[in-house]
N, C-alpha and C positions, 0 to 999 in steps of 0.2 A: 360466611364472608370469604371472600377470596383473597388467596394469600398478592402480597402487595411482589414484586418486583423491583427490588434495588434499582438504584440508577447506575449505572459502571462509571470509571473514573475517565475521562475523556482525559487526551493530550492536555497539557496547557495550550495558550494562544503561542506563543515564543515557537511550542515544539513545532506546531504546526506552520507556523511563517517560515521555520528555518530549514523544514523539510519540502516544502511548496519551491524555497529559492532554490535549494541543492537542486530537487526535480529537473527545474525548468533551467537554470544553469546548463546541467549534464546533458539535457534533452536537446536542448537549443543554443546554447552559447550566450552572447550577448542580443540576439535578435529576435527574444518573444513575440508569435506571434499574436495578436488582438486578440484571436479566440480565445490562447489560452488564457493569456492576460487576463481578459474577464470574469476568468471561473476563479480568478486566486481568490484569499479572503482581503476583504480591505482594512486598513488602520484600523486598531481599537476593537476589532470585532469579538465576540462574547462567541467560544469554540461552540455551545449547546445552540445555541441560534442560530449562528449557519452553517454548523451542518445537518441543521434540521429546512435549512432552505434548499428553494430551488435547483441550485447549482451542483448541489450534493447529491448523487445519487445514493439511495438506500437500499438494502437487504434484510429485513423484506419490507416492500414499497410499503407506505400507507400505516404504517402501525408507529407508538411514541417509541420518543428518543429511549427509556429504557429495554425495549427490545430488539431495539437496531441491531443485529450482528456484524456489519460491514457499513463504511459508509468509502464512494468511489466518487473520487475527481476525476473526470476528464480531460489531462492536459497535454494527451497525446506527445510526439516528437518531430523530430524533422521530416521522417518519414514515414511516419504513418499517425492518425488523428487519436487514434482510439485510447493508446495506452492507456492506463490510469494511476492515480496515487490512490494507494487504498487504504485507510486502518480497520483492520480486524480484532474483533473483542476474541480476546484469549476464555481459554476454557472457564468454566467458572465466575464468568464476568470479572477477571481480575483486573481490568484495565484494556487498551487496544494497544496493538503495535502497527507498524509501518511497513507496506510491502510496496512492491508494483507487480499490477496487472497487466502483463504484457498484452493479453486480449485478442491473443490469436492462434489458442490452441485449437480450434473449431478450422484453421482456414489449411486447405491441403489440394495437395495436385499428386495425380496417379505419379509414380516414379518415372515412368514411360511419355511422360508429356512436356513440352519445351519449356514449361513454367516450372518445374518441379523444383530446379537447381536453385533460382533464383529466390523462390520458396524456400527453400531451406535458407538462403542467404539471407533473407530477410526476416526470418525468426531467429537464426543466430545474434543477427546486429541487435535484434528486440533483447534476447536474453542477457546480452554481453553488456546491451546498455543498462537492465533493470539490476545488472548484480552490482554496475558500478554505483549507481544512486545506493543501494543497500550498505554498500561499504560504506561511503560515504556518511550515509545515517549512521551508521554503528563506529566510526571512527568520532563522530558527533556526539557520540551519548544518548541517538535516538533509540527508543527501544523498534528493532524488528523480528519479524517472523523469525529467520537467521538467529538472532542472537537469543532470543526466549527459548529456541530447539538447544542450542549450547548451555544455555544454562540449566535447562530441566536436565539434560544430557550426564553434565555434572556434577548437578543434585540427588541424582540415581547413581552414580558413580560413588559418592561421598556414602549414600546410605547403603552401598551394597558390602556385605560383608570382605572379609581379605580373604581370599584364599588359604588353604590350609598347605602346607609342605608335604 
């Protein structure tokens, strides 16, 4: 018999609504556009259902909800479509946290070519934007990537012996 596969503990629906509106707030302001609009979750939604839908992209595609590693919203920003909200199952299936995918470590221009500068400007605006939605979550009570590394952080700190004189 093969051994079975826990299910991990998904967000609640609340976490996920309140981290979908900070997103797209921060992203967009008050002018969501349609596309993204349509990936959000609607009213009432059951978190194991949709993001076992369509709208959610999975890691890795095509296998059930307790193997999922990642699951990625596409709600892009104002400048560029791709961004995404992502939650990541933490080690050990202990639950997922909340990140963003800024989704453009792949994209580059030789240093020597007239796109290069504006290239860097537009992964900066990308970064500066993802760390503010992270704050945002973690000023929230959202669990993210960010605050699960602080706290292992000084959880090894606490277990680490004192120093001797």
């Amino acid at each position: 018999m093969a051994p079975s596969t826990p299910s991990p503990c998904l967000p609640a629906r609340g976490e996920i609504q309140t981290a979908v509106r900070v997103y797209l707030e921060l992203a967009y302001g008050p002018a969501v556009p349609a596309a993204a609009a349509e990936r959000t979750p609607p009213a009432g939604f059951e978190p194991a259902v949709w993001l076992m839908s369509d709208l959610v992209e999975r890691t890795p595609a095509g296998v059930p909800l307790p193997l999922v590693r990642s699951f990625a919203l596409r709600l892009g920003n104002r400048h560029y479509p791709h961004m995404k909200l992502r939650l990541a199952l933490l080690p050990e299936g202990r639950g997922y946290v909340f990140d963003v995918d800024t989704h453009d470590a792949l994209l580059a221009a030789r240093p020597d070519t007239p796109d290069a500068p504006q290239l860097v400007e537009f992964k900066r605006q990308n970064a500066a934007l993802a760390a503010a939605i992270g704050a945002a979550w973690e000023d929230l009570g959202l669990p993210t990537t960010k605050s699960q590394l602080r706290a292992a952080i000084a959880r090894l700190r606490q277990a680490a012996p004192a120093p001797t004189p």
